[in-house]
N, CA, C and O atoms as CSV, one atom per row, in Angstrom:
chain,resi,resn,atom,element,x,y,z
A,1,UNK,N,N,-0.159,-9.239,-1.373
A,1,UNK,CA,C,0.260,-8.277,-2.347
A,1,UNK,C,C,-0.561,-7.016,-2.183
A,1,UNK,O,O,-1.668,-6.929,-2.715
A,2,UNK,N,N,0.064,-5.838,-1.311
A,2,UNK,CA,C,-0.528,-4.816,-1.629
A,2,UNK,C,C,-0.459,-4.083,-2.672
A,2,UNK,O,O,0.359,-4.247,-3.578
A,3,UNK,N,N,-1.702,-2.825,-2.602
A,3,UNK,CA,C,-1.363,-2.486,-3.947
A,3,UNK,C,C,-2.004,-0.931,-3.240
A,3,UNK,O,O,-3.191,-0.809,-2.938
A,4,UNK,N,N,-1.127,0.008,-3.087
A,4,UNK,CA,C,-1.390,1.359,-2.533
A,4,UNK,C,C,-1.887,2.562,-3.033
A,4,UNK,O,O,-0.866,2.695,-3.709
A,5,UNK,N,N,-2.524,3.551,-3.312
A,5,UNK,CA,C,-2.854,4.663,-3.830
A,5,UNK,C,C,-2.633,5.595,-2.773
A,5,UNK,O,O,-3.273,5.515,-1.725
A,6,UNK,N,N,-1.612,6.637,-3.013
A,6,UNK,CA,C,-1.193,7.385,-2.287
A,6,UNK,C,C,-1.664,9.168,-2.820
A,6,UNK,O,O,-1.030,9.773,-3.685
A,7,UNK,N,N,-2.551,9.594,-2.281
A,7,UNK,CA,C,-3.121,10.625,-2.794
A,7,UNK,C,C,-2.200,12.200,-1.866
A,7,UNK,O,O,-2.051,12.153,-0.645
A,8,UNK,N,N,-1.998,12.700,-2.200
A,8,UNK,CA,C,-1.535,13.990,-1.565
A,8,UNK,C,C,-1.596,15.396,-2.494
A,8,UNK,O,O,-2.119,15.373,-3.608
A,9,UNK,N,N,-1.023,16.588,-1.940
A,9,UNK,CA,C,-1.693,17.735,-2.473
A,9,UNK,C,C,0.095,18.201,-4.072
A,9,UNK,O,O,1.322,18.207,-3.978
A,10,UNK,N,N,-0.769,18.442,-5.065
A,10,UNK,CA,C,0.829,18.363,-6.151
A,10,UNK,C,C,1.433,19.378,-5.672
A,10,UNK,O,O,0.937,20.087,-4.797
A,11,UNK,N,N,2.709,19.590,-6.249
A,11,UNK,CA,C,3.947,19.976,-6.171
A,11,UNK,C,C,4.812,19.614,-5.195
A,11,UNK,O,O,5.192,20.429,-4.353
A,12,UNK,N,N,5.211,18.350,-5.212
A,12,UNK,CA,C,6.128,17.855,-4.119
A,12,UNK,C,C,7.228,17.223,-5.180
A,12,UNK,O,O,6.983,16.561,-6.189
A,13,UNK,N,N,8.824,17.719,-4.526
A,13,UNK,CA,C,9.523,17.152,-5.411
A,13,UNK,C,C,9.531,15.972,-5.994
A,13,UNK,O,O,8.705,15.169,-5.559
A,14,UNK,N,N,10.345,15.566,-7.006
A,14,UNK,CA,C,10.187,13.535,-6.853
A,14,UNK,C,C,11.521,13.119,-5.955
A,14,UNK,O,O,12.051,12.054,-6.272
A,15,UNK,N,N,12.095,13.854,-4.883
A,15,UNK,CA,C,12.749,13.391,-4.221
A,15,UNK,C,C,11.901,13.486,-2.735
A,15,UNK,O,O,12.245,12.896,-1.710
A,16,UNK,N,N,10.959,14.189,-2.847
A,16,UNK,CA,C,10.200,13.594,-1.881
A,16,UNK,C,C,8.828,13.044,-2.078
A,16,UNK,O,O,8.205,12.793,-1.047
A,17,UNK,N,N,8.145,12.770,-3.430
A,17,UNK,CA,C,7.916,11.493,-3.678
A,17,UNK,C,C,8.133,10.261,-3.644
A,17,UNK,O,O,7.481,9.234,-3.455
A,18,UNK,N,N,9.565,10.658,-3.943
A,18,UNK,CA,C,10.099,9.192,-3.685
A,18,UNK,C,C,10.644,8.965,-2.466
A,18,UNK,O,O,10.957,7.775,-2.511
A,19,UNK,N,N,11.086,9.593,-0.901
A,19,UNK,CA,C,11.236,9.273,0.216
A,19,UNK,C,C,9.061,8.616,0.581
A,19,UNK,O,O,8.843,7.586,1.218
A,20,UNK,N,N,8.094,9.343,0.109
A,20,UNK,CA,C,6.798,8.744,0.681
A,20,UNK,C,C,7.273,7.223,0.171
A,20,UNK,O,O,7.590,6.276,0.890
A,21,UNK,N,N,7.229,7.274,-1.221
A,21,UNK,CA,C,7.214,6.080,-1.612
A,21,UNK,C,C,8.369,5.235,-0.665
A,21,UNK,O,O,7.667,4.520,0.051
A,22,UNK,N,N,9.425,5.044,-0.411
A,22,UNK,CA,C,10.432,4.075,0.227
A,22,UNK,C,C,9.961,3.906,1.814
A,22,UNK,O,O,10.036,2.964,2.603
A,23,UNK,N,N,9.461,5.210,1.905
A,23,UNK,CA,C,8.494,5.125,3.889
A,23,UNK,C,C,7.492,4.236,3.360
A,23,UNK,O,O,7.981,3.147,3.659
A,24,UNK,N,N,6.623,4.038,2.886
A,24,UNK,CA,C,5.292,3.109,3.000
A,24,UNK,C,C,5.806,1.606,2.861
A,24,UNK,O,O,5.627,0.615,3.569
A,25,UNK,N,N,6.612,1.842,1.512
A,25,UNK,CA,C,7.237,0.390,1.471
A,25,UNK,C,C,8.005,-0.889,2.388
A,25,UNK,O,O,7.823,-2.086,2.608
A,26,UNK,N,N,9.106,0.343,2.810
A,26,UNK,CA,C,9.428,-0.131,4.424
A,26,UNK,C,C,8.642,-0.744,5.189
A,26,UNK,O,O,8.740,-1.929,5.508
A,27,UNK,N,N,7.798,0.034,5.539
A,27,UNK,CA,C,6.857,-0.070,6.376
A,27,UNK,C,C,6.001,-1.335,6.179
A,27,UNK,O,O,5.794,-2.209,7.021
A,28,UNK,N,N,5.572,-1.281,4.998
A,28,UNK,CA,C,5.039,-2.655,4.819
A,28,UNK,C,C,5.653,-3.991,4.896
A,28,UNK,O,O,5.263,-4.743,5.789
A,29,UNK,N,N,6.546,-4.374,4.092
A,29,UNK,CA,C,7.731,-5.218,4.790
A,29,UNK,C,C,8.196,-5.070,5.683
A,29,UNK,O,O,8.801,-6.138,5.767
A,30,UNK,N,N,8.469,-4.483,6.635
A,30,UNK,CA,C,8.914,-4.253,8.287
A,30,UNK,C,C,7.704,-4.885,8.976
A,30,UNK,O,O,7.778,-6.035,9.409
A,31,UNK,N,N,6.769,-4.271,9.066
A,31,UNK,CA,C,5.326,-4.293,9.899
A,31,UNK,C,C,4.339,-5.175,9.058
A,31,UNK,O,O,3.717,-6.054,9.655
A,32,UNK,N,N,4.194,-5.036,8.003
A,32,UNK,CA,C,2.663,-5.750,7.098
A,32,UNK,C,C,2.721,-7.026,7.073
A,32,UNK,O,O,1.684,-7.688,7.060
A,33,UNK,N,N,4.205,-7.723,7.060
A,33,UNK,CA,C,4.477,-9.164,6.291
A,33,UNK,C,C,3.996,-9.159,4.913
A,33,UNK,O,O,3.177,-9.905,4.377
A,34,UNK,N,N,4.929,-7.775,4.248
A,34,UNK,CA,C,5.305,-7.982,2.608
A,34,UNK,C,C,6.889,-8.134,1.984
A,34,UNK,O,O,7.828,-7.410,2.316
A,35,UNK,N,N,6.958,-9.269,0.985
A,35,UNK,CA,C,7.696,-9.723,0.784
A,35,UNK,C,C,8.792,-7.983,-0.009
A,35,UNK,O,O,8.171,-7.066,-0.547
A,36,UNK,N,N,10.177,-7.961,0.118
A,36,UNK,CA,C,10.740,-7.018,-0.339
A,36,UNK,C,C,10.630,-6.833,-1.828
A,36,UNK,O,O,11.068,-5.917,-2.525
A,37,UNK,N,N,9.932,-7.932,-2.170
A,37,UNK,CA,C,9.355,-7.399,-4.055
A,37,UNK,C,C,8.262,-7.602,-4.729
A,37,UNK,O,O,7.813,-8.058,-5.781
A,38,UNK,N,N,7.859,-6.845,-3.249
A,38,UNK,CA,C,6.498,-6.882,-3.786
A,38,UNK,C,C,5.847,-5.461,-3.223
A,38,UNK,O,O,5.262,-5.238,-2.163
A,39,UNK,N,N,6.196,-4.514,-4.423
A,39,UNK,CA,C,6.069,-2.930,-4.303
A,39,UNK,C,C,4.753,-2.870,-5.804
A,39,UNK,O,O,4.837,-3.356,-6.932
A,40,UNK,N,N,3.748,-2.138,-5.211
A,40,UNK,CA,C,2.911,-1.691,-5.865
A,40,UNK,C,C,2.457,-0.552,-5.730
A,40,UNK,O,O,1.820,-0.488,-4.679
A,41,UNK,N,N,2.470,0.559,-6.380
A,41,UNK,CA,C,2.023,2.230,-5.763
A,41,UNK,C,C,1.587,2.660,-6.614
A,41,UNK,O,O,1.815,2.099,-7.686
A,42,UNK,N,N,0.440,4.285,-6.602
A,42,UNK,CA,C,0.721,4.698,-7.554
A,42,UNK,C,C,-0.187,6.036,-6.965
A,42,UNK,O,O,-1.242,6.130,-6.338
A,43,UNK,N,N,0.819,7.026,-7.521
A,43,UNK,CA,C,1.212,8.607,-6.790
A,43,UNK,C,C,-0.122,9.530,-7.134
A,43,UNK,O,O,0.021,10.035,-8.247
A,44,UNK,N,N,-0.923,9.767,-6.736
A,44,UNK,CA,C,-1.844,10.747,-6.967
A,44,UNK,C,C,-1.641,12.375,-6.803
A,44,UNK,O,O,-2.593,12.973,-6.302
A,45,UNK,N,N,-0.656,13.027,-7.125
A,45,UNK,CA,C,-1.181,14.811,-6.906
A,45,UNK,C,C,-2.039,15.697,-7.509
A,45,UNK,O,O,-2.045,16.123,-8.664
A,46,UNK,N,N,-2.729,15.908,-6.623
A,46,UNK,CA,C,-3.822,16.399,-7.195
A,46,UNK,C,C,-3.334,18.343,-6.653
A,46,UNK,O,O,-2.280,18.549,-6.052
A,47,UNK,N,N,-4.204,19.385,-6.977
A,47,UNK,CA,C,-4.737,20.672,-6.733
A,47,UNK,C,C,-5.074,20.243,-5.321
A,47,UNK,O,O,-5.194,19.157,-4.753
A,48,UNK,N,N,-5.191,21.666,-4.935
A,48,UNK,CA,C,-5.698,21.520,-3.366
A,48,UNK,C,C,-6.901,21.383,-3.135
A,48,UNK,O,O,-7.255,20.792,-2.115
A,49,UNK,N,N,-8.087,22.051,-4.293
A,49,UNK,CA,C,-9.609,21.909,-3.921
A,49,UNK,C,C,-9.610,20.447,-4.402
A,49,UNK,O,O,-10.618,19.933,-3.917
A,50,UNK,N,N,-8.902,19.504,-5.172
A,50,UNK,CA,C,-8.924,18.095,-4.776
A,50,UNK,C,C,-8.753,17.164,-4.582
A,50,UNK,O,O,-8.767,16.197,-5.344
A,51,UNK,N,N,-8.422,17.264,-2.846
A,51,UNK,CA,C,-7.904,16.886,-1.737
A,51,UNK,C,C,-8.826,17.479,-0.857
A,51,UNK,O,O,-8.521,18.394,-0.092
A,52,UNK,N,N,-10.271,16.837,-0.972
A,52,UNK,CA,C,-10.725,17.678,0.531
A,52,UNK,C,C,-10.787,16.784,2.004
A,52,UNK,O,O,-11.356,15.701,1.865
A,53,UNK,N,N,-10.574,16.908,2.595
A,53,UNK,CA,C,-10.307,16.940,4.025
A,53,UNK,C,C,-10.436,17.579,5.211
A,53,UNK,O,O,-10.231,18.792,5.254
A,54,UNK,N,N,-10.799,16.856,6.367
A,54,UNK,CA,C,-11.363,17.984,7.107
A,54,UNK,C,C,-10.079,18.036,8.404
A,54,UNK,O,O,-9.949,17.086,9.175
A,55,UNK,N,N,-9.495,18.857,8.459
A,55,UNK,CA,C,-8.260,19.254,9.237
A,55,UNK,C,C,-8.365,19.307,10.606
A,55,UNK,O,O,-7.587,20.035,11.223
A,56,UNK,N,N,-9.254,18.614,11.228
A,56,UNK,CA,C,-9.269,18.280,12.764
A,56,UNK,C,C,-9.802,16.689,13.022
A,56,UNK,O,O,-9.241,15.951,13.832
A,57,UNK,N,N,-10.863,16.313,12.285
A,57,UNK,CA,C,-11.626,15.319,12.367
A,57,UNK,C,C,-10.497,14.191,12.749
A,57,UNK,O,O,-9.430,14.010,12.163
A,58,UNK,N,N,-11.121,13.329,14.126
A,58,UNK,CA,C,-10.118,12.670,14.566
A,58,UNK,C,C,-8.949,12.350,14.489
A,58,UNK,O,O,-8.555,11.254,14.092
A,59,UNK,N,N,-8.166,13.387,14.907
A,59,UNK,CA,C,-7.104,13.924,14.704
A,59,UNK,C,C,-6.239,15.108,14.303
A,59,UNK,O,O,-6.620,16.145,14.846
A,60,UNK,N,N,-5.189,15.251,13.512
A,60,UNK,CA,C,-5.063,16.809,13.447
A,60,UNK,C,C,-3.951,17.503,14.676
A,60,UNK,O,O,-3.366,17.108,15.684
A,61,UNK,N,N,-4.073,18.645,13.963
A,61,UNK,CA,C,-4.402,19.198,13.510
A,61,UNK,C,C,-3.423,18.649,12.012
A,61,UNK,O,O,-2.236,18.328,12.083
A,62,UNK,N,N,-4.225,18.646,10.758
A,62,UNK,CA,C,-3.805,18.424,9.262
A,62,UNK,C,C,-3.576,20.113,8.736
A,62,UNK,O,O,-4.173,21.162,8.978
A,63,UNK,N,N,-2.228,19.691,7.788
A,63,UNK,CA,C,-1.871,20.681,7.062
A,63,UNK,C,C,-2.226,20.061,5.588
A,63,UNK,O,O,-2.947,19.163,5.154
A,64,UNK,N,N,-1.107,21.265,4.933
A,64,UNK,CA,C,-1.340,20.994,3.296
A,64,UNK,C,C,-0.641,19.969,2.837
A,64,UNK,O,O,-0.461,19.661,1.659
A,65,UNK,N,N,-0.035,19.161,4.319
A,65,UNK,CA,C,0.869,18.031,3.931
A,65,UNK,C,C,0.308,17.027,3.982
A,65,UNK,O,O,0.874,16.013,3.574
A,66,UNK,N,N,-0.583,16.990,4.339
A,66,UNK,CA,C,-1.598,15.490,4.702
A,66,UNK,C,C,-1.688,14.786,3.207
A,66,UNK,O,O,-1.959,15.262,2.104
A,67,UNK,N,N,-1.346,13.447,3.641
A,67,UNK,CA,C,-1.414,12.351,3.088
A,67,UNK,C,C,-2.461,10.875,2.624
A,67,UNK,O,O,-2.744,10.076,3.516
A,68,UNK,N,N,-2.757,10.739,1.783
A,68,UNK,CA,C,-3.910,9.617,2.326
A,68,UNK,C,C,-3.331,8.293,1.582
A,68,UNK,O,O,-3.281,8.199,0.356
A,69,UNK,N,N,-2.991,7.494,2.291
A,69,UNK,CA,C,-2.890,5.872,1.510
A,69,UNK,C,C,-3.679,5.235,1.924
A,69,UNK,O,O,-3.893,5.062,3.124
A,70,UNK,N,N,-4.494,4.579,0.676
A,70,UNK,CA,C,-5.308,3.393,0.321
A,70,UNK,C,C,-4.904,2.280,0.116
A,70,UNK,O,O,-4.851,1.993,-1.080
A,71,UNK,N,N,-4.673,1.720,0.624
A,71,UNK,CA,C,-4.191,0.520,1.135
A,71,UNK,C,C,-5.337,-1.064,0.428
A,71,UNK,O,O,-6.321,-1.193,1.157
A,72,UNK,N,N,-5.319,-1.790,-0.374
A,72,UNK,CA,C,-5.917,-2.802,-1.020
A,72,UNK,C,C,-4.848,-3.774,-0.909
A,72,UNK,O,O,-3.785,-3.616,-1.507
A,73,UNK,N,N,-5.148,-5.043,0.031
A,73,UNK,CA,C,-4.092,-5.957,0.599
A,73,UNK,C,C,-5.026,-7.347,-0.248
A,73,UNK,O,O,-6.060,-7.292,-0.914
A,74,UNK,N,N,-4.423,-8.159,0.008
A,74,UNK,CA,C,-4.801,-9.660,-0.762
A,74,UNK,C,C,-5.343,-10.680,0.774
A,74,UNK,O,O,-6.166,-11.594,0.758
A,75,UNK,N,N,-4.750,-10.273,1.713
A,75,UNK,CA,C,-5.620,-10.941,2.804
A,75,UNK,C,C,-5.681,-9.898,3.917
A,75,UNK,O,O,-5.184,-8.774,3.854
A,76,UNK,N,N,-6.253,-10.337,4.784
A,76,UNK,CA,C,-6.798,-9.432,6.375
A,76,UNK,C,C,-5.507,-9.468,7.465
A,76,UNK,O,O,-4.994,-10.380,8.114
A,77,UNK,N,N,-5.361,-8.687,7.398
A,77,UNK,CA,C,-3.811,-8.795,9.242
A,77,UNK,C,C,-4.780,-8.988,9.962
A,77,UNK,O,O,-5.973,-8.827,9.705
A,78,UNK,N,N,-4.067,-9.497,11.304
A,78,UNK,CA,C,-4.848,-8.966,12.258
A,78,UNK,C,C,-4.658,-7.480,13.326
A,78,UNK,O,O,-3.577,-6.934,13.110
A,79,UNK,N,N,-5.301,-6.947,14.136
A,79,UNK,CA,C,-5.072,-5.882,14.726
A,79,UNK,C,C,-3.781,-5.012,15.168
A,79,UNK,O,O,-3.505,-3.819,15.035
A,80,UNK,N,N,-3.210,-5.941,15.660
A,80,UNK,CA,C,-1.680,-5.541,16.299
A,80,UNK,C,C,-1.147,-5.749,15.129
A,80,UNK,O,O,-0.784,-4.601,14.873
A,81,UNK,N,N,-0.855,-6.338,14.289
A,81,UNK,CA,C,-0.021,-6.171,12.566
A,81,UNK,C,C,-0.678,-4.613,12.347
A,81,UNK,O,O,-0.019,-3.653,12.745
A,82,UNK,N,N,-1.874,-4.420,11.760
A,82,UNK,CA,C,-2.223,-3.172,11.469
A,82,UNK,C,C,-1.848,-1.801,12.066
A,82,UNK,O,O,-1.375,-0.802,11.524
A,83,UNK,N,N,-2.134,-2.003,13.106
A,83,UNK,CA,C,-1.619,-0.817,14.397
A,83,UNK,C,C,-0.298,-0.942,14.246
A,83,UNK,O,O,0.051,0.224,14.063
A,84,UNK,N,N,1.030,-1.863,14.188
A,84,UNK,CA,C,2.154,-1.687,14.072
A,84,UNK,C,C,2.354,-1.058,12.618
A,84,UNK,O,O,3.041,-0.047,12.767
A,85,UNK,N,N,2.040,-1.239,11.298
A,85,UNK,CA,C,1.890,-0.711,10.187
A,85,UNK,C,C,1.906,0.307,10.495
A,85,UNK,O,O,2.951,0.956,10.537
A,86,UNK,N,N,0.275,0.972,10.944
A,86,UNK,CA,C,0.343,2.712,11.140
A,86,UNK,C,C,1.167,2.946,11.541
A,86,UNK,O,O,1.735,3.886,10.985
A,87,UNK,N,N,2.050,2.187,13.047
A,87,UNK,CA,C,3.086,3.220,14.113
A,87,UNK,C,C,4.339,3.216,12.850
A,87,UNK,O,O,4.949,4.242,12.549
A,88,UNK,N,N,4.523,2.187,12.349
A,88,UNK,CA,C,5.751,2.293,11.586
A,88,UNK,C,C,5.707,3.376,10.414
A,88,UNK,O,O,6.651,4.075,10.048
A,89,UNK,N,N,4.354,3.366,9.883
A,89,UNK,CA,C,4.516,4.069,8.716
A,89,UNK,C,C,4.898,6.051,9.056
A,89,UNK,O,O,5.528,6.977,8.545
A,90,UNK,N,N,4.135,5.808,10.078
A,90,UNK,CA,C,4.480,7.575,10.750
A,90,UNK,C,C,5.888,7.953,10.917
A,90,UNK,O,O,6.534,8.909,10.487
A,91,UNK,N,N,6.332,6.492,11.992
A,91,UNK,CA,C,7.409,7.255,12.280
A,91,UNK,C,C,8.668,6.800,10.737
A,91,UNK,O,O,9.712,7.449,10.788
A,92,UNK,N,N,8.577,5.979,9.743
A,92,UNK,CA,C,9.037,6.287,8.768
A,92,UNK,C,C,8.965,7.782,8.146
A,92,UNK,O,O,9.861,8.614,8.007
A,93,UNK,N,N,7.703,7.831,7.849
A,93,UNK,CA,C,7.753,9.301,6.874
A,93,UNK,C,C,7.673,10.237,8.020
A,93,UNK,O,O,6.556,10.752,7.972
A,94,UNK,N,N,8.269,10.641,8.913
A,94,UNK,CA,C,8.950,11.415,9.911
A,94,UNK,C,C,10.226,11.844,9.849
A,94,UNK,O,O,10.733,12.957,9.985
A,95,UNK,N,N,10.729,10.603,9.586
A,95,UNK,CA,C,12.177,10.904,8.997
A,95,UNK,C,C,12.354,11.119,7.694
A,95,UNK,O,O,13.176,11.986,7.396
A,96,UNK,N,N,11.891,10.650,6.982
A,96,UNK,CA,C,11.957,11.232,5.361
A,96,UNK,C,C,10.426,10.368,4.653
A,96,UNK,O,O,9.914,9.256,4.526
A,97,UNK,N,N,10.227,11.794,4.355
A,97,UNK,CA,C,10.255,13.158,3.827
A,97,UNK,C,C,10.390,13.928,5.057
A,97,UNK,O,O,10.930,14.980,4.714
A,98,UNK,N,N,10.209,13.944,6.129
A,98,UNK,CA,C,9.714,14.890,6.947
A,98,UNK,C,C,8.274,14.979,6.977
A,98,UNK,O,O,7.801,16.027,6.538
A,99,UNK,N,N,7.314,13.916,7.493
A,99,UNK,CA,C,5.942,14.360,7.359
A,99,UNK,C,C,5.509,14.131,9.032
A,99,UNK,O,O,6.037,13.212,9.658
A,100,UNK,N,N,4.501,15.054,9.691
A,100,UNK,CA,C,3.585,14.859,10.802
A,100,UNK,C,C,3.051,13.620,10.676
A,100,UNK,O,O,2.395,13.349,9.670
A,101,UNK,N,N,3.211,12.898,11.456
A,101,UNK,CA,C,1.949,12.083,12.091
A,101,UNK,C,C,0.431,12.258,11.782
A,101,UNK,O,O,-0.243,11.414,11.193
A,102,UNK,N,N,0.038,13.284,12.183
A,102,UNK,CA,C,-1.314,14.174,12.227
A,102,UNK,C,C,-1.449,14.226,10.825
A,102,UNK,O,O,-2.641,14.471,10.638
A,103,UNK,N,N,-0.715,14.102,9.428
A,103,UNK,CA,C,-0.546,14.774,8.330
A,103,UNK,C,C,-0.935,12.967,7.789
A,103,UNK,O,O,-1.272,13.080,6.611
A,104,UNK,N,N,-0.991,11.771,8.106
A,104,UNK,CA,C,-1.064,10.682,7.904
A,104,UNK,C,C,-2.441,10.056,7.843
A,104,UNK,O,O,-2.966,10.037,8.957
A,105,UNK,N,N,-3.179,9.542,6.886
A,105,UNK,CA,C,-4.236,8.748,7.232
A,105,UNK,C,C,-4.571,7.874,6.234
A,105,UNK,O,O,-4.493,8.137,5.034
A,106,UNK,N,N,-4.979,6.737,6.752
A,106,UNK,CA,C,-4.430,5.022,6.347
A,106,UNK,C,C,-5.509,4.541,6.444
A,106,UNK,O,O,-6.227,4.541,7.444
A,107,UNK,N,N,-5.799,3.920,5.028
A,107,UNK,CA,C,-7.176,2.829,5.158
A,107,UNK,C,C,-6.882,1.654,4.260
A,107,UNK,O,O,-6.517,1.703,3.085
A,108,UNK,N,N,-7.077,0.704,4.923
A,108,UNK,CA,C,-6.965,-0.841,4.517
A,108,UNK,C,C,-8.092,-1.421,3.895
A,108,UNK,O,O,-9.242,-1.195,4.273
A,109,UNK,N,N,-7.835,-2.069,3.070
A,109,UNK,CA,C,-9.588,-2.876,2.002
A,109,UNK,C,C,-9.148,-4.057,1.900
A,109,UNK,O,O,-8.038,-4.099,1.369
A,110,UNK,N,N,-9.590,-5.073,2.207
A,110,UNK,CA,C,-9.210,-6.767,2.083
A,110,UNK,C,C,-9.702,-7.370,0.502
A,110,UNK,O,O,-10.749,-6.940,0.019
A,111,UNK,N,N,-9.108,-8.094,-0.031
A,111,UNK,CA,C,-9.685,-8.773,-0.972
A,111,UNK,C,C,-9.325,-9.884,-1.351
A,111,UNK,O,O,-8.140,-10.178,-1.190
A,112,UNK,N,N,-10.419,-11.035,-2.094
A,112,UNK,CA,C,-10.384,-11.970,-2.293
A,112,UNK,C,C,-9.363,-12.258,-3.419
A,112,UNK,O,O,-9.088,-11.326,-4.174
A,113,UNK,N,N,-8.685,-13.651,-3.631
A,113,UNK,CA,C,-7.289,-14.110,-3.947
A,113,UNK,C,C,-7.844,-13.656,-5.901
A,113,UNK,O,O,-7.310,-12.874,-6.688
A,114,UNK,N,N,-8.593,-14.199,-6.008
A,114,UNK,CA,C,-9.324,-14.302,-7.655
A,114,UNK,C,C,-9.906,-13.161,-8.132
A,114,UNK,O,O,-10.172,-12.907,-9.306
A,115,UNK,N,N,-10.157,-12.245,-6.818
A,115,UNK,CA,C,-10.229,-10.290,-7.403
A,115,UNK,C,C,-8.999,-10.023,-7.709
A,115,UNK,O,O,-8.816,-8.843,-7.408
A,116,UNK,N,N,-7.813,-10.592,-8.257
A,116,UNK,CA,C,-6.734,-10.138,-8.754
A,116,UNK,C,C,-6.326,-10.805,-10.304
A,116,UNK,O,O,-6.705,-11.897,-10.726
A,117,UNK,N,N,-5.756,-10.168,-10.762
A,117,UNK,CA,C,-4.844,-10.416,-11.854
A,117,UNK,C,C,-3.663,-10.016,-12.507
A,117,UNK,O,O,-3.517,-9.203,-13.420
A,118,UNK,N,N,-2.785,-10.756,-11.863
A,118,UNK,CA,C,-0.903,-10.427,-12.063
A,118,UNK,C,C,-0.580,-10.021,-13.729
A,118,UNK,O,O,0.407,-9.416,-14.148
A,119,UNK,N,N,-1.380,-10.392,-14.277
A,119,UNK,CA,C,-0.628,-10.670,-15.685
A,119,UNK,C,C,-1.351,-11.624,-16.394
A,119,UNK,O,O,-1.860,-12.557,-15.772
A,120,UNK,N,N,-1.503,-11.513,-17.888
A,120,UNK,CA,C,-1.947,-12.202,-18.836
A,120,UNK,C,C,-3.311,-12.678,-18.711
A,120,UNK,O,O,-3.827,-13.595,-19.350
A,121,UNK,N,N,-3.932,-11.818,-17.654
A,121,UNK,CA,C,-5.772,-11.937,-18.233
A,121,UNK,C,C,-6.146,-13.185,-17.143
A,121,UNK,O,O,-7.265,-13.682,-17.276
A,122,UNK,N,N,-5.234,-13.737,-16.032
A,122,UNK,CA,C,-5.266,-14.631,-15.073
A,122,UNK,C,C,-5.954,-14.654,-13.991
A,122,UNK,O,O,-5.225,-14.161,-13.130
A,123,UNK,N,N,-6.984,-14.955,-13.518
A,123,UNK,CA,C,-7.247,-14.473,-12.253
A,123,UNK,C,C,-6.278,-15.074,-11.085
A,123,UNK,O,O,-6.040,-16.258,-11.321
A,124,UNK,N,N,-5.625,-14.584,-9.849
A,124,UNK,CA,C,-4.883,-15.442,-9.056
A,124,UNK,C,C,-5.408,-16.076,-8.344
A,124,UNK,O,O,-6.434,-15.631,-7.830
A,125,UNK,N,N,-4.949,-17.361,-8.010
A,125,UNK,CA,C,-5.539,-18.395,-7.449
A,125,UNK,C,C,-5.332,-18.527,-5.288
A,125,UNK,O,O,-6.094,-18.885,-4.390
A,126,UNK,N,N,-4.105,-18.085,-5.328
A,126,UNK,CA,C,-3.181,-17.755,-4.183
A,126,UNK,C,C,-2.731,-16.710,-4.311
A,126,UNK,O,O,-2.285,-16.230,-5.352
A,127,UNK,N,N,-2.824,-15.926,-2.625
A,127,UNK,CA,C,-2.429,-14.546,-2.129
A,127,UNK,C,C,-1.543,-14.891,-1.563
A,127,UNK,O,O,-1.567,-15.745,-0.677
A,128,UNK,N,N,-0.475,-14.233,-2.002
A,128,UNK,CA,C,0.883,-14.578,-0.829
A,128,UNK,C,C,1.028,-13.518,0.212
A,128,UNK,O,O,1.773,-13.645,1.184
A,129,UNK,N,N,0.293,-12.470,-0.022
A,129,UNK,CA,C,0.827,-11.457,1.275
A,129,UNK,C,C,-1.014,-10.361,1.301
A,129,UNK,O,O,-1.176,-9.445,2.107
């Protein structure tokens, strides 16, 4: 069960909010091994002074379109799952919204099954994804 924070710079329509949002999702069920209902997000726009970023640093060149998802998964992929994630998630939000590659950057955090709680004050016992 991921659970994403998608930070980018405000004023973006919610029709292309909502193409980021359906690209990551994809992507995760395509590439992650997440089940199709199991969508967790939540949209950060911020001002531009905050969003700082450094517009070459491995990679780039970044515009004012650059993106950052935080990525908090319930277990570890391994390498080639991850790397297929990134390739998918680019060339998703390539096609809609229309975002660069270069404009993309993705970080994954693993966590334990009982650092969660679905509902009603539970800790979970089992990670399904």
């Amino acid at each position: 069960m991921p659970f994403t924070r998608i930070s980018l710079c405000s004023g973006k329509s919610p029709t292309y909010l909502n193409a980021v949002s359906d690209s990551l999702h994809r992507a995760l069920v395509e590439a992650f091994d997440v089940p199709p209902d199991d969508r967790f997000q939540v949209i950060h726009q911020l001002a531009p002074e905050e969003l700082v970023f450094d517009r070459h640093y491995l990679g780039g060149p970044r515009s004012d379109d650059f993106i950052l998802f935080a990525v908090t998964a319930g277990r570890k992929r391994d390498a080639r799952t991850r790397a297929a994630f990134y390739q998918r998630l680019v060339a998703l939000l390539a096609e809609a919204p229309g975002v660069r590659p270069e404009d993309v950057m993705v970080v994954i955090n693993t966590t334990e099954a009982d650092e969660w709680s679905f509902a009603s004050g539970r800790a979970n016992q089992a990670m399904p994804s």
